[in-house]
C-alpha positions as CSV (number, residue, x, y, z in Angstrom):
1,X,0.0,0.0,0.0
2,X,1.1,3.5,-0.7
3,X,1.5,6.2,1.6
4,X,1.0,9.8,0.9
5,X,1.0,13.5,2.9
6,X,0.3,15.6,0.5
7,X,-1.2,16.4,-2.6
8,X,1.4,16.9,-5.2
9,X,3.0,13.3,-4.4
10,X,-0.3,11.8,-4.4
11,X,-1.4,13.3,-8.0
12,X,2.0,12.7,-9.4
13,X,1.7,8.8,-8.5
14,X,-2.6,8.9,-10.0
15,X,-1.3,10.7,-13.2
16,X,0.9,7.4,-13.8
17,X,-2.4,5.4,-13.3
18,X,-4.3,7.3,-15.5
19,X,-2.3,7.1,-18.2
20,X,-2.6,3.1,-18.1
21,X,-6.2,3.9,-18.0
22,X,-6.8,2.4,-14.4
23,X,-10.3,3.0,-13.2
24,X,-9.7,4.4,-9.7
25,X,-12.6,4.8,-6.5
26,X,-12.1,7.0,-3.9
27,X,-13.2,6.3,-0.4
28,X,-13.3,9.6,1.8
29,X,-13.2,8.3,5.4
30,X,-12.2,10.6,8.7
31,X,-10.4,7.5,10.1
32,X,-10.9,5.0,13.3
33,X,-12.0,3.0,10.3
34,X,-14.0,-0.2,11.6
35,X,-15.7,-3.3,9.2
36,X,-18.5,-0.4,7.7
37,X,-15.2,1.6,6.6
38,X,-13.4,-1.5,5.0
39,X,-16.6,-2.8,3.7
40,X,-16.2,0.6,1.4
41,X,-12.9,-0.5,0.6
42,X,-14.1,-3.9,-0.3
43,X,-17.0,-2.9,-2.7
44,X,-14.5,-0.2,-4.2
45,X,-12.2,-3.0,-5.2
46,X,-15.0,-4.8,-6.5
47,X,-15.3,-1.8,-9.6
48,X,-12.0,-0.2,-9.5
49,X,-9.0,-1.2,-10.5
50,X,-6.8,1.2,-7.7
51,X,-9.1,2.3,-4.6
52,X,-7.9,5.5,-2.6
53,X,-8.9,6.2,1.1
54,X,-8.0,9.6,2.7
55,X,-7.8,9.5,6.1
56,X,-9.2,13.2,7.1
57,X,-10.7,14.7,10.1
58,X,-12.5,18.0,8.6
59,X,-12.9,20.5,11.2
60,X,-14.9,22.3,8.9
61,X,-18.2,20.2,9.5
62,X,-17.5,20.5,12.8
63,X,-20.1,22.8,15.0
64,X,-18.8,21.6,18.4
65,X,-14.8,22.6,18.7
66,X,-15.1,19.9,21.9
67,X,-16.5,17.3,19.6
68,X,-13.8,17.9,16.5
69,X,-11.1,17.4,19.7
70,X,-12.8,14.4,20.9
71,X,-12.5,12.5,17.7
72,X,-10.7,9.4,17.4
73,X,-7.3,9.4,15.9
74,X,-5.6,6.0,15.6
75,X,-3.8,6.5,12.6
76,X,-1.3,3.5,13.3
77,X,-4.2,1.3,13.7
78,X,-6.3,2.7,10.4
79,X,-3.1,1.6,8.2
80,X,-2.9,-1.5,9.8
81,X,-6.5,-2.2,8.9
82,X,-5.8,-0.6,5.3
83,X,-3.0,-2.8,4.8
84,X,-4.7,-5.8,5.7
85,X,-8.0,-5.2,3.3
86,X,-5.4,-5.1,0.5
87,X,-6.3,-0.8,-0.3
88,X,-4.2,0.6,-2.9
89,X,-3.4,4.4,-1.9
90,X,-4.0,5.7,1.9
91,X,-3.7,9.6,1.8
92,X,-3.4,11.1,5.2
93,X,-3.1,15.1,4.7
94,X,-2.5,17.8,7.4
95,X,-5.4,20.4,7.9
96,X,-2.4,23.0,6.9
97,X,-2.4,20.6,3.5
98,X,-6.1,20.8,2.9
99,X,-6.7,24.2,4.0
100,X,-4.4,26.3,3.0
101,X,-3.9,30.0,3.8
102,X,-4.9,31.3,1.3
103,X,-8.3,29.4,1.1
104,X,-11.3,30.7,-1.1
105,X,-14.6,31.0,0.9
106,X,-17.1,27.8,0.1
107,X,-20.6,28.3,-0.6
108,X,-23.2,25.6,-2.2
109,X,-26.7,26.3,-3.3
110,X,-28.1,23.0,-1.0
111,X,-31.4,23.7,-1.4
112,X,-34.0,22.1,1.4
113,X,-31.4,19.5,1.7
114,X,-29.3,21.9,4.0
115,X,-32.4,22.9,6.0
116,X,-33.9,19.9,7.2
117,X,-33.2,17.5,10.0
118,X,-28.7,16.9,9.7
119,X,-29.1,20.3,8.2
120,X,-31.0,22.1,10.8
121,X,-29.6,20.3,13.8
122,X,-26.1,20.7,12.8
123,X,-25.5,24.9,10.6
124,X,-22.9,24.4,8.3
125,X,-22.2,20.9,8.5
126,X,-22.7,20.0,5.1
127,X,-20.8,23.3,3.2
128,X,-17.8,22.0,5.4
129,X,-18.6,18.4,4.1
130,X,-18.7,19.5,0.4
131,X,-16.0,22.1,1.0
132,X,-13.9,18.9,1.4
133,X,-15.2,16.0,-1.0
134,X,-15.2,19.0,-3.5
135,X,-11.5,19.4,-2.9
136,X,-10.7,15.7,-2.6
137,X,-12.6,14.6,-6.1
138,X,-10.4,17.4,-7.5
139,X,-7.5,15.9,-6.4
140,X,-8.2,12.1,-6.9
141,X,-10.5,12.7,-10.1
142,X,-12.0,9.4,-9.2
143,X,-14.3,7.3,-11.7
144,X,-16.5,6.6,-8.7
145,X,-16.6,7.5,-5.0
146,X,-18.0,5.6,-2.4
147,X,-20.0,6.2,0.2
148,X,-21.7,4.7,3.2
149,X,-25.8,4.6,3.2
150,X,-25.6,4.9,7.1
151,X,-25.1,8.6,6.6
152,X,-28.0,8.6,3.7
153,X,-28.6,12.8,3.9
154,X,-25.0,13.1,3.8
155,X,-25.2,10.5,0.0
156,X,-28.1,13.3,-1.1
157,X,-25.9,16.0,-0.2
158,X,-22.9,14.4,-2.5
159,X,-25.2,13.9,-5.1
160,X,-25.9,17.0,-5.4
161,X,-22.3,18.2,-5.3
162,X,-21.7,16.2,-8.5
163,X,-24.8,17.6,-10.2
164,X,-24.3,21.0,-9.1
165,X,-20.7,20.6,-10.0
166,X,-21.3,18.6,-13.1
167,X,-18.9,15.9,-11.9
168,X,-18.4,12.9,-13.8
169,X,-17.8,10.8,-11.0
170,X,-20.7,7.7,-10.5
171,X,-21.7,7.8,-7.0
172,X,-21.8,4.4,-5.7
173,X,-24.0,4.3,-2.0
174,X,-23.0,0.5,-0.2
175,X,-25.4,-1.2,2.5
176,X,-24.8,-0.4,6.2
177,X,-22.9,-2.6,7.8
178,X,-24.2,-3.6,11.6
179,X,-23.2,-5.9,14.2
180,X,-25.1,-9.0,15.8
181,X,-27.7,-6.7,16.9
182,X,-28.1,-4.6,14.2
183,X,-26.7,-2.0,15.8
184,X,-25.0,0.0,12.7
185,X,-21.2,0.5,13.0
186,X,-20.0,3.6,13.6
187,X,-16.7,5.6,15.1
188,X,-18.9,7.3,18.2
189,X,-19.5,3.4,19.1
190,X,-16.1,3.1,21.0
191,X,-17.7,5.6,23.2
192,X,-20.4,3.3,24.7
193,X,-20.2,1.1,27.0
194,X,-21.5,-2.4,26.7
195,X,-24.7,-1.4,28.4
196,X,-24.7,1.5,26.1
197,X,-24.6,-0.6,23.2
198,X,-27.8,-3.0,24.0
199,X,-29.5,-0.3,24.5
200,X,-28.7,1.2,20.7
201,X,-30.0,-1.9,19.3
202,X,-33.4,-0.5,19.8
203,X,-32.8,1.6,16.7
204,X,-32.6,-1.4,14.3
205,X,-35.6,-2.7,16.1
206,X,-37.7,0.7,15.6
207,X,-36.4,1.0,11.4
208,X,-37.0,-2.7,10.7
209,X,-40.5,-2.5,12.6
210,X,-41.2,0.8,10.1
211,X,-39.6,-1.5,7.1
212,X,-42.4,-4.8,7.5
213,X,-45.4,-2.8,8.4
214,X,-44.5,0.1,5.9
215,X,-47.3,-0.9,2.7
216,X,-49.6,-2.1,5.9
217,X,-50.6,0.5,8.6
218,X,-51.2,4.2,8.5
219,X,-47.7,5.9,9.1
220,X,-49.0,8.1,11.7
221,X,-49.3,4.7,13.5
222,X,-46.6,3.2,12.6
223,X,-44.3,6.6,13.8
224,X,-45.8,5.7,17.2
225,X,-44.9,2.5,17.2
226,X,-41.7,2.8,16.5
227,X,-41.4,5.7,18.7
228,X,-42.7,3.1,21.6
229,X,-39.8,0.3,20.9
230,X,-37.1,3.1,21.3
231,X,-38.9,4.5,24.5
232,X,-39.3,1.2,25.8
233,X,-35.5,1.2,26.3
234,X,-34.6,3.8,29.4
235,X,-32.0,6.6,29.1
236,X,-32.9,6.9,25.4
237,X,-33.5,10.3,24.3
238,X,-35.0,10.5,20.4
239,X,-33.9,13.6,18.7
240,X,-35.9,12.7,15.3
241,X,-37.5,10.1,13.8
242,X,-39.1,10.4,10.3
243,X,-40.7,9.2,7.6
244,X,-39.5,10.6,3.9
245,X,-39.4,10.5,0.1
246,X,-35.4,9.3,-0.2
247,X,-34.2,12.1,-2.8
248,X,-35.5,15.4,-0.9
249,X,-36.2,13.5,2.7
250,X,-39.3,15.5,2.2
251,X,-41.3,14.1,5.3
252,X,-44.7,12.0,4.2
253,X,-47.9,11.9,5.4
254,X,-48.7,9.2,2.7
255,X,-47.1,6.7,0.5
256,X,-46.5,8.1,-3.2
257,X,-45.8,4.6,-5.4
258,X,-44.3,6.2,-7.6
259,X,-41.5,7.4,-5.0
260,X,-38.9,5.7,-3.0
261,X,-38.5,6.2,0.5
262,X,-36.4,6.2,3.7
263,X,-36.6,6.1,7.3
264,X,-34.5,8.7,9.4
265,X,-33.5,8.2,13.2
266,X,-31.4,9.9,15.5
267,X,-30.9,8.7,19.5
268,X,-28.8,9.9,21.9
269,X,-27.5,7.5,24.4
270,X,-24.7,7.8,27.4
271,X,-24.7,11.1,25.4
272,X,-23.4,10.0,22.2
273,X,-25.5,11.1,18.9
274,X,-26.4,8.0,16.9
275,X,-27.7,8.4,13.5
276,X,-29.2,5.8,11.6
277,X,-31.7,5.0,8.4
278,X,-33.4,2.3,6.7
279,X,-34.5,2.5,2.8
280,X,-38.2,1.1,3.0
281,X,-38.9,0.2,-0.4
């Protein structure tokens, strides 16, 4: 596996593999990669022929300063686990690399996308995440880049970076990937304790319970009952649940046929944020 800082030795060594007309994926991570990162990795090699993963904490969609310190840093560890899954390219960049000095102000037309639920809850969070897939499929020029469904507004949000930005880059979304108890794998996990984690299985429970009953019951109904198996469970504090069409997470009041559509869940436990989704159709 290669190993590169900074951009100008990274793009010298993709330049080679362009010219031998290598199809390369990009997988954008922020690191303490675990089986959901490396399952990325996996599908990537599946329709590339050279897979990249940067390793990059952004403090840019960060709204909590104590929450971007907080975040989990192993680098030693996320080679190891690069190594071992066979990855091509790891590029592991400074913030000084990424952003610098001389950085132009970032601005994207969103649309509702940057308004509602991730949007709302967290200002900013997704111009700082386009700010820096925007700069990193500049630097890669990938075929395709992949991406996790687990952070499904996050996949819209991409989506429309490439359209906006008329990209030609195929955006390629791969399943969540969850332990024994469906509990979906995730960085902020490390942060709960055993307990902790038992508890967060209620949030499979509460999407798969939406999923079977979804062409049955009235969804005003089902909400509440999905709202019951995650209150069932003490010390679980339910930011949002909802119900939406899967391109503009447009909340629903009724099924359109014609339309595809997602569940949306957020649940704090032991004071860790968990977010979480399950496509219904």
């Amino acid at each position: 596996m290669k190993i590169f800082r900074t951009k100008q030795a990274l793009q010298t060594y993709l330049d080679k593999i362009r010219e031998n007309n290598q199809r390369i994926a990009l997988v954008p991570t922020m690191g303490a990669l675990h089986e959901g990162h490396l399952s990325l990795v996996k599908d990537a090699q599946q329709i590339a022929d050279v897979v990249v993963c940067s390793i990059f904490v952004n403090p840019t969609q960060f709204n909590d300063p104590s929450d971007l310190e907080r975040y989990p840093r192993p680098e030693e560890n996320d080679l190891r686990l690069l190594q071992e899954v066979r990855c091509d390219v790891a590029f592991i960049p400074t913030v000084e690399e990424m952003y610098p000095k001389t950085e132009e102000s970032w601005h994207l037309d969103l649309g509702n996308l940057e308004q509602i639920w991730e949007g709302e809850k967290r200002p900013g969070h997704f111009q700082g995440v386009t700010q820096i897939v925007y700069k990193l499929f500049r630097l890669v020029e990938p075929d395709v880049a992949c991406f996790g469904q687990k952070d499904f507004q996050q996949v819209m949000v991409i989506q429309r970076l490439i359209d906006i930005k008329k990209l030609p880059i195929a955006l390629h979304i791969c399943p969540t990937i969850r332990n024994e108890k469906g509990l979906a794998l995730s960085s902020r996990n490390t942060r709960l304790s055993e307990a902790g984690k038992n508890k967060a299985s209620a949030l499979y429970r509460s999407l798969n319970h939406i999923k079977h009953y979804f062409k049955e019951r009235e969804l005003t109904v089902l909400r509440k009952e999905a709202l019951d198996i995650l209150y069932h469970e003490e010390e679980l504090e339910v930011e949002y649940l909802a119900i939406c069409e899967s391109r503009s997470l447009q909340e629903i009041d009724h099924i359109d046929p014609t339309k595809s559509h997602v569940a949306l869940l957020v649940v704090w436990v032991e004071g860790v944020r968990l977010i979480d989704n399950m496509l219904l159709d």
